[in-house]
C-alpha positions in Angstrom: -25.5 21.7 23.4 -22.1 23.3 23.3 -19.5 22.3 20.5 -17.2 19.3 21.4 -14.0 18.1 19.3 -14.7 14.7 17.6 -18.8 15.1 17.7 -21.7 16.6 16.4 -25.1 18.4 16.6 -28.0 18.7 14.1 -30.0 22.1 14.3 -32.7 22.3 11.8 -31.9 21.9 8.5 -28.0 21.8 9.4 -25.6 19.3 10.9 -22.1 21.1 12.4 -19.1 18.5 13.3 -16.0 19.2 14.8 -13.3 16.8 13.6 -10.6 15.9 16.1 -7.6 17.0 13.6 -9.2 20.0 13.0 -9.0 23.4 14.7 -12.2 24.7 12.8 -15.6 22.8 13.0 -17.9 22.3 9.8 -21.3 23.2 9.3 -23.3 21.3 6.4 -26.2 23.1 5.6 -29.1 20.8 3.7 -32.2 21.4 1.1 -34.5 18.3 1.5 -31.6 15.7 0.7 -29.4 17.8 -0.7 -25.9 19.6 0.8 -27.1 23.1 -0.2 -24.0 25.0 1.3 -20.8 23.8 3.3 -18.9 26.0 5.5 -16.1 26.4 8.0 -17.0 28.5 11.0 -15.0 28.8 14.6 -16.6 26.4 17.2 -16.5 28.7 19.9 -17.9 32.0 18.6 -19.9 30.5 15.2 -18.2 33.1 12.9 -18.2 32.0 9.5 -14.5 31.3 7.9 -14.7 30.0 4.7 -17.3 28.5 2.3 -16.1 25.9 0.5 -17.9 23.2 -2.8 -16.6 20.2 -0.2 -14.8 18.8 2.4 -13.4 15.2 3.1 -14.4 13.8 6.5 -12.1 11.0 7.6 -12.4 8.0 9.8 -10.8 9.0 13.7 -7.6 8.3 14.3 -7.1 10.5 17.5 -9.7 8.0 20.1 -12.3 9.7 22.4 -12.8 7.4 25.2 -14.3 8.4 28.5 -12.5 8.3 31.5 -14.8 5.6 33.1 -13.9 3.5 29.8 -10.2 3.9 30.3 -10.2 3.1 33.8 -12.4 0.1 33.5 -9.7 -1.2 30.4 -6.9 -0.5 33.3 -8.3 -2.1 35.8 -8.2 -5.4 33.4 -5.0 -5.3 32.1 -3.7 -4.9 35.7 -5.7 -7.9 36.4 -4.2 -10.1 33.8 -0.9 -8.7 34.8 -1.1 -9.6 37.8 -2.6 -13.6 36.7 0.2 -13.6 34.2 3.2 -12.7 36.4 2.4 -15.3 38.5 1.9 -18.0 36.4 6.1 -17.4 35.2 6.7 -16.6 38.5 5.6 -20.5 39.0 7.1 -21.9 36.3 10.5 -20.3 37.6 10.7 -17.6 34.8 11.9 -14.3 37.0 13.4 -12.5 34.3 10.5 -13.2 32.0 7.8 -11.8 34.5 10.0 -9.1 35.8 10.6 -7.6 32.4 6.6 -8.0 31.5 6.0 -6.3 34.9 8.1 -3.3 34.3 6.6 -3.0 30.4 3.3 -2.8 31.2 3.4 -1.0 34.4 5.4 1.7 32.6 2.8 1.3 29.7 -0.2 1.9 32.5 1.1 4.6 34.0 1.3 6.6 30.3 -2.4 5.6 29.8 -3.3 6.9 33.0 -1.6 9.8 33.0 -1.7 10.8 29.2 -4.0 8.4 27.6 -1.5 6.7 25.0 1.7 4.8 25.0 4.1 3.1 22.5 2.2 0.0 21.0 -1.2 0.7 23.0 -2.9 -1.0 20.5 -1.5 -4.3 21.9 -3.7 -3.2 24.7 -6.8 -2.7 22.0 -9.2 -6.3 23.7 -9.4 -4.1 26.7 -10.1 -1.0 25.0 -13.0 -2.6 22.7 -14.2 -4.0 25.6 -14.0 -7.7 23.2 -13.9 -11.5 24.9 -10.8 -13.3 24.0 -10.2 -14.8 20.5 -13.1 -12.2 19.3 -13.0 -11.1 15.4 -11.6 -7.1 15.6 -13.4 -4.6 14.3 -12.1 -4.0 10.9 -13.4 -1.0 8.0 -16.1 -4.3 7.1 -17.6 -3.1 10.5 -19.1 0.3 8.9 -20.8 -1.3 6.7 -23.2 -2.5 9.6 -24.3 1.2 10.2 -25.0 1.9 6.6 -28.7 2.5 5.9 -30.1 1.0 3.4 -30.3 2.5 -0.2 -34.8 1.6 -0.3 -34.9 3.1 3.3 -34.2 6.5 4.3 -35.7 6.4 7.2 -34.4 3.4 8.7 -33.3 3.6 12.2 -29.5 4.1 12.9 -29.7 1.9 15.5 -27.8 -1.1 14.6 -29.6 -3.6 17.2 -32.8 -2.6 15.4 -32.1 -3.3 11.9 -29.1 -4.6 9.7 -27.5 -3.7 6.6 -24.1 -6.0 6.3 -25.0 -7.8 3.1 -25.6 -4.6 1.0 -22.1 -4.3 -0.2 -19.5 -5.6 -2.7 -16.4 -6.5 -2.0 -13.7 -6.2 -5.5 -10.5 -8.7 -4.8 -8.0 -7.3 -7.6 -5.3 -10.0 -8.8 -6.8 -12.3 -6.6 -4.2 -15.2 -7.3 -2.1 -13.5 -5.3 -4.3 -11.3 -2.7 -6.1 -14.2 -1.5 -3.1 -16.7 0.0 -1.9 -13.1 1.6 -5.0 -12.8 3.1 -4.6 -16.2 4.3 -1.1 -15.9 5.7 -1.6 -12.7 7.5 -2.9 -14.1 10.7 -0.9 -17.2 10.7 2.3 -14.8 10.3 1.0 -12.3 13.2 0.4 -14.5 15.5 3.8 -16.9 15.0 5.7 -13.1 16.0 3.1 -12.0 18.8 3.5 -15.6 20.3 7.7 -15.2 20.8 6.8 -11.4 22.2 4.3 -13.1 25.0 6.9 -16.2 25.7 9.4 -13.9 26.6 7.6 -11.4 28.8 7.6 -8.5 26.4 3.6 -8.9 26.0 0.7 -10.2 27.8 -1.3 -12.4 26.4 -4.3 -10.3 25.5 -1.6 -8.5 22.6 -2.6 -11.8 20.7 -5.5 -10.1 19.5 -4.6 -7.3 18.2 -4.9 -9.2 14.9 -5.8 -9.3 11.7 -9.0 -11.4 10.6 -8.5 -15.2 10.1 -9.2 -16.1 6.8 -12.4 -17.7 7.8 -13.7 -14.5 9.4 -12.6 -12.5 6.2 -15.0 -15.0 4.2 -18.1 -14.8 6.9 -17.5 -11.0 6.4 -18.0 -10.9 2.9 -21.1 -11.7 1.5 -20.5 -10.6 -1.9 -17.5 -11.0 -3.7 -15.9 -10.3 -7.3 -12.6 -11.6 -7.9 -10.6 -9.9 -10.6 -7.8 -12.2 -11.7 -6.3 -13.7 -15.5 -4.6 -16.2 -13.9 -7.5 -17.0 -10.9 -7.1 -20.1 -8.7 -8.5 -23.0 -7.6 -10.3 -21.1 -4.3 -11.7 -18.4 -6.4 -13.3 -20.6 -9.5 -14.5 -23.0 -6.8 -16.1 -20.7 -4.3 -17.7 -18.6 -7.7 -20.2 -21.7 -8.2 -19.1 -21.7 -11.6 -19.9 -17.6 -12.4 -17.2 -17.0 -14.0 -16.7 -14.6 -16.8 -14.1 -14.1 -19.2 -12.6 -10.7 -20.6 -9.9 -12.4 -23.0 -11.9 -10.0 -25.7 -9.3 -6.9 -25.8 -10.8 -3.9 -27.8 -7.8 -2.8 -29.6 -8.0 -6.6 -31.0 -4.5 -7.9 -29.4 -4.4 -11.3 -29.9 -2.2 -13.2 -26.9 0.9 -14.1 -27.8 2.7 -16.4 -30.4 4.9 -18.9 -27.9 8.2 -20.1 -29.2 10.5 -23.2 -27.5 13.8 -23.0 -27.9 16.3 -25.1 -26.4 18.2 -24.1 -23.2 21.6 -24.9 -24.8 22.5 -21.4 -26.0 20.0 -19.4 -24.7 22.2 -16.1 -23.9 23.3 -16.4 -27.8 19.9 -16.6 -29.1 18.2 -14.1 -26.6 21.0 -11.6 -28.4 19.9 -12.2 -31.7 16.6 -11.4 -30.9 17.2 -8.5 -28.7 18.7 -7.0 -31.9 15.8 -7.5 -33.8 13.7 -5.9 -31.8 15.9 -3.1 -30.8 15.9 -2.7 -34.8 12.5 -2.0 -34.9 12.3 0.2 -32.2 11.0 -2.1 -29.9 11.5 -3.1 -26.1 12.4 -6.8 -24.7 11.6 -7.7 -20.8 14.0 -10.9 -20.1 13.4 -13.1 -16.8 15.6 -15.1 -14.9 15.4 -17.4 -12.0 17.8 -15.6 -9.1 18.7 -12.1 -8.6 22.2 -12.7 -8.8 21.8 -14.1 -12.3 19.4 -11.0 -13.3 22.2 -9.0 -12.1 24.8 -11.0 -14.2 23.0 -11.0 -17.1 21.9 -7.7 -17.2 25.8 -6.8 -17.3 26.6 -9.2 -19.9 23.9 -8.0 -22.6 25.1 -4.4 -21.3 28.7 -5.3 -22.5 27.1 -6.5 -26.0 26.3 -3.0 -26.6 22.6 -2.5 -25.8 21.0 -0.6 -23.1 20.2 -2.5 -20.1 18.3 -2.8 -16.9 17.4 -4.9 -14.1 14.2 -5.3 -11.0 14.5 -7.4 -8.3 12.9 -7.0 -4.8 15.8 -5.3 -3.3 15.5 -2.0 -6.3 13.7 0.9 -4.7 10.2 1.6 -5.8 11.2 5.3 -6.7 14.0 3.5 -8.6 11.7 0.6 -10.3 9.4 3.8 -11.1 12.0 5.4 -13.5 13.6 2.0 -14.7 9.9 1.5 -16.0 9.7 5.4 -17.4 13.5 4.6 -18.9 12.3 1.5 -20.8 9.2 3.4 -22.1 11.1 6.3 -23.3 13.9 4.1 -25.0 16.6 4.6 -23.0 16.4 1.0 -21.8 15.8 -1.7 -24.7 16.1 -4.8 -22.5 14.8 -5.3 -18.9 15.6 -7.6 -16.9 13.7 -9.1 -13.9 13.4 -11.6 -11.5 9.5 -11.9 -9.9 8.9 -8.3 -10.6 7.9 -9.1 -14.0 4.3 -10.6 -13.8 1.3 -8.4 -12.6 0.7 -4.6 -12.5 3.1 -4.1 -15.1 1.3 -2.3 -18.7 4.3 -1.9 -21.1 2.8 -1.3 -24.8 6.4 -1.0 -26.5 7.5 -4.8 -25.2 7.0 -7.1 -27.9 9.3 -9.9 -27.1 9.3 -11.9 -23.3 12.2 -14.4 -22.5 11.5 -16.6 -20.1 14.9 -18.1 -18.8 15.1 -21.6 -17.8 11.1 -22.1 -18.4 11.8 -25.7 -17.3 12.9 -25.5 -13.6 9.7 -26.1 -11.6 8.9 -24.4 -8.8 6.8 -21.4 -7.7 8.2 -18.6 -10.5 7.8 -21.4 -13.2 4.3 -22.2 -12.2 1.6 -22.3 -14.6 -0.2 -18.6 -13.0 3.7 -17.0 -13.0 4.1 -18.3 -16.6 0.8 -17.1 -18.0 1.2 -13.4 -15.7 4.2 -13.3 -17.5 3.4 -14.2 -20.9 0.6 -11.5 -20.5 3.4 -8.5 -20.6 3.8 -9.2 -24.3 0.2 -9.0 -24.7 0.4 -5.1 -25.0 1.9 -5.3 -28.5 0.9 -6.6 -31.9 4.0 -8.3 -32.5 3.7 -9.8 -29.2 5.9 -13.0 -28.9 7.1 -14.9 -26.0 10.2 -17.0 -26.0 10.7 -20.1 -23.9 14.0 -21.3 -23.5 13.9 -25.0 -22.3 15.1 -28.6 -22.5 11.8 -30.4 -21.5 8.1 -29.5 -21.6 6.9 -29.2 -18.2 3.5 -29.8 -16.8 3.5 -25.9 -15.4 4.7 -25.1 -19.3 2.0 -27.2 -21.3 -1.0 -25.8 -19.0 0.3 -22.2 -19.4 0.5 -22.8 -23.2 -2.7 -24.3 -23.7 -4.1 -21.7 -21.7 -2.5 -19.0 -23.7 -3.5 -21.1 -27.2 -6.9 -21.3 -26.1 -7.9 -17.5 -25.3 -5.7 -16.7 -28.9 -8.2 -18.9 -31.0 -11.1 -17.1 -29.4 -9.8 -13.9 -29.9 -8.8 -14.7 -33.5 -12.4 -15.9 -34.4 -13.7 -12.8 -32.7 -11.8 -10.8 -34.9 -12.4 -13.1 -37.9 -16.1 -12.8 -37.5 -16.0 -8.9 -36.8 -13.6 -7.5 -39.3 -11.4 -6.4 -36.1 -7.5 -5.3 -37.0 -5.6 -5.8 -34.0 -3.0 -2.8 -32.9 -1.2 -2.0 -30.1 -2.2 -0.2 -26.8 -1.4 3.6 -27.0 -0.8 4.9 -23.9 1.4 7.9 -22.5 4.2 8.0 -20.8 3.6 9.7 -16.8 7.0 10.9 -15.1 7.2 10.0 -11.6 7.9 11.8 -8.2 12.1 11.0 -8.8 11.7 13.0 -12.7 10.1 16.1 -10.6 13.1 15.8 -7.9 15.7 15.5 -10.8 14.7 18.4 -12.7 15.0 20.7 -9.4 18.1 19.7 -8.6 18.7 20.8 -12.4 17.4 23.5 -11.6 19.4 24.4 -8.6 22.6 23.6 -10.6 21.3 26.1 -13.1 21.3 28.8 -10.7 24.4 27.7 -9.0 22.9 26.2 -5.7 23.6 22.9 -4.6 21.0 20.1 -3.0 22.1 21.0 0.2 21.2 24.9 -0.8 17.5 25.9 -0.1 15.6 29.3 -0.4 15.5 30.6 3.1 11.1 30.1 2.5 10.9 27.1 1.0 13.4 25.4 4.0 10.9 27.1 6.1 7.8 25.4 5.0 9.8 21.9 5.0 10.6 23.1 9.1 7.1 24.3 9.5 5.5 20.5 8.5 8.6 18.8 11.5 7.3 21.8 13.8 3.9 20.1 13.3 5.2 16.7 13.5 7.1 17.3 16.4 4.0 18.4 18.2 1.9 15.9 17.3 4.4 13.7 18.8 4.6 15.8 22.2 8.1 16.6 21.6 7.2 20.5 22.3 11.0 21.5 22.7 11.9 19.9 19.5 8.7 21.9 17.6 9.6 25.1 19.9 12.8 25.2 18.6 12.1 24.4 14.6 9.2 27.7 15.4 12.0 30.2 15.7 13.9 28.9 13.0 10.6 29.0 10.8 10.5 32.9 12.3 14.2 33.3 11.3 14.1 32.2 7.8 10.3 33.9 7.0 12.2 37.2 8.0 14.4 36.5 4.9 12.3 34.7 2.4 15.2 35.5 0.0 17.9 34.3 1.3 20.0 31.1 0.6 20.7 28.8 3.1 22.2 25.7 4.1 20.2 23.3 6.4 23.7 22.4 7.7 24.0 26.2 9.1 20.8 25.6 11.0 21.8 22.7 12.5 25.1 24.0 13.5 23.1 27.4 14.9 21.1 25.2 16.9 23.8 22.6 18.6 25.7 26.5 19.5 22.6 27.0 21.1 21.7 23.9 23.4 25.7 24.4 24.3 24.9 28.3 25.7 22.2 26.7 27.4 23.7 24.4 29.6 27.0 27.2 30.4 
């Protein structure tokens, strides 16, 4: 059969596919069940392009749908339409069921006529063809078409066998990923819900949805959660399997926990800022509030030591280098507000202050006190400091936690002869260093950031030429395609992208004289 985009044929010993965001299909030539050669040829003609040692295949994003398909999803949205107009109409909301009418009547007319419009996949129950309140189909869905690893030559057919169960599902820091797993749905559906009150969807957009919680679990049948603070729904629904890595193979013992009263915490926290700035050393410092992160930061910065502060509202580009700062030295202390706890691996922290370790509440808990603790785990000299008034329930449990896994690891070491030494681990710039040191290289050479060789502003114009297709905006992408012409015909020049713009405005003003 001929070639179509977004399919495939076998022939023999050979399977060709033609992606749908590709312009070339692939041909995947086999040896028994091996990939003996992969190639790129022209779909229309066959001609070979390229050979290549692999190629990624991706999941569809553009959707293939036949026309009977479409019409048969439009033919039930107008149907609900039509119930759900009335019903506000009879409850004396006009404005409600006017605005809903012209939405999705605009919305059905782009379907029809182009086959996608803004926020179709508020439209997606009619599309999958599902019943109302149905689980959607998720990536948990492919593993139903999986064959088996003993059984080659099951059929692909999934009515006539089943593979779901033959997969493992890894939950990493699970404390945290599992209540967002729970609140996903709950959160969809309390904005969805306003959206259909007020006309702006029909009802169907209520399941365009993520999984509830209990269909995440009945889609799961094997799970590993990865956690060193885990909670009470992952020990409970392990059946007791749990295993323990509190073992480190550098030997790094968790660590020593000091109490120290609240009364002059600032002063102290100094003291022992120097200390560790002395020895070369790095100190993270949390706080309860942003605005007190931000205060505090500021006051150390005054006592002469190099400072820095995270909080939710710093950039991620921005936490990246903070992180690479107080790594390289050029930040001793850091200071942090809930951004301290997991994902962060700091080997040249030896000292955590935990600000007002006393106030109870959700960063004071005993899994955010023993996250934190954990940053100073990295270091031999590890030590966290506690500065409070009273011992708290949330403190004792994360203490005796912390106590408990740094007599094992002490008799571990004990019984194996095992020097403990700090985590080596190097230092990787980020995105921002690799923007910083071109625009150090521009000054070099006298060019601002506004200041571009005429071929590298092309290729930035050719990727919005492609974006601006892709989005049907064709005069937008026509006219970025002669300015990509313009400046390829001088690949030397230096431009400004402010020259362009003001070439093009002159332009669109010719036009319409």
């Amino acid at each position: 059969s001929d070639m179509k985009r977004a399919a495939y044929r076998v022939r023999g010993d050979s399977i060709e596919l033609w992606p749908a965001y590709e312009r070339f299909a692939v041909r995947i030539d086999l040896f028994g069940d091996e990939v003996e050669r992969i190639e790129f040829i022209d779909p229309t003609s066959g001609e070979i392009l390229a050979t290549e040692k692999q190629v990624f295949i991706y999941p569809a994003v553009h959707y293939v749908m036949p026309d009977e398909k479409r019409q048969a999803a439009v033919a039930g949205i107008r149907e609900e339409l039509d119930a759900r107009v009335l019903a506000l109409r009879a409850e004396g909301r006009l404005l409600e069921a006017q605005r809903l009418l012209a939405r999705t009547k605009y919305d059905l007319e782009l379907i029809e006529e182009v086959g996608f419009c803004s926020g179709i996949e508020n439209y997606s129950r009619w599309f999958d063809g599902r019943a109302p309140g149905e689980k959607p189909y998720t990536l948990f869905d492919y593993f139903e078409y999986a064959p088996p690893r003993d059984d080659p030559r099951a059929s692909p057919t999934k009515a006539l066998r089943r593979n779901g169960d033959d997969w493992l599902l890894i939950i990493d820091e699970s404390h945290v990923t599992i209540p967002q797993i729970r609140a996903m749905y709950n959160g969809d559906q309390a904005r969805k819900r306003v959206l259909v009150e007020h006309g702006f969807r029909l009802p169907s957009a209520l399941d365009n949805r993520p999984m509830t919680f209990e269909e995440f679990e009945q889609s799961s049948p094997q799970v590993l959660y990865v956690s060193a603070t885990p909670g009470e729904y992952e020990l409970k629904a392990s059946e007791g399997e749990v295993v323990e890595q509190v073992i480190r193979p550098t030997g790094l013992l968790d660590p020593q926990i000091v109490i120290h009263p609240a009364r002059g915490q600032v002063a102290d926290l100094l003291e022992r800022c120097a200390e560790r700035v002395e020895r070369g050393e790095r100190v993270l410092v949390t706080a309860l509030t942003k605005r007190l992160c931000e205060d505090l930061s500021r006051y150390i910065e005054e006592q002469g030591f190099q400072v820095g502060y995270l909080h939710s509202e710093v950039d991620t580009l921005d936490r990246m280098r903070i992180l690479t700062e107080l790594r390289e030295g050029d930040i001793s202390v850091l200071a942090g507000v809930n951004l301290l706890r997991e994902g962060l691996d700091l080997p040249e922290v030896s000292l955590i202050a935990i600000l007002d370790a006393d106030k109870e509440g959700f960063l004071r808990s005993p899994t955010s006190l023993i996250q934190q603790m954990g940053r100073a785990a990295r270091n031999v000299n590890g030590t966290v400091v506690m500065y409070a008034d009273s011992m708290t329930p949330a403190m004792q449990a994360a203490i005796d936690e912390t106590e408990r896994r740094r007599a094992k690891q002490e008799a571990y070491n004990e019984a194996h002869g095992i020097t403990p030494r700090t985590i080596e681990k190097s230092i990787r710039r980020g995105l921002e260093s690799e923007l910083q040191a071109r625009r150090t290289a521009r000054q070099a050479v006298g060019s601002t950031e506004e200041e571009f060789e005429a071929a590298e502003l092309a290729s930035v114009l050719e990727e919005e030429m492609l974006e601006a297709a892709q989005s049907l905006d064709f005069e937008k992408a026509a006219t970025l395609r002669d300015q990509v012409r313009r400046l390829r015909s001088n690949p030397e020049a230096k431009v400004r992208r402010s020259d362009l713009e003001e070439k093009k405005t002159t332009r669109r003003r010719k036009k319409r004289r």
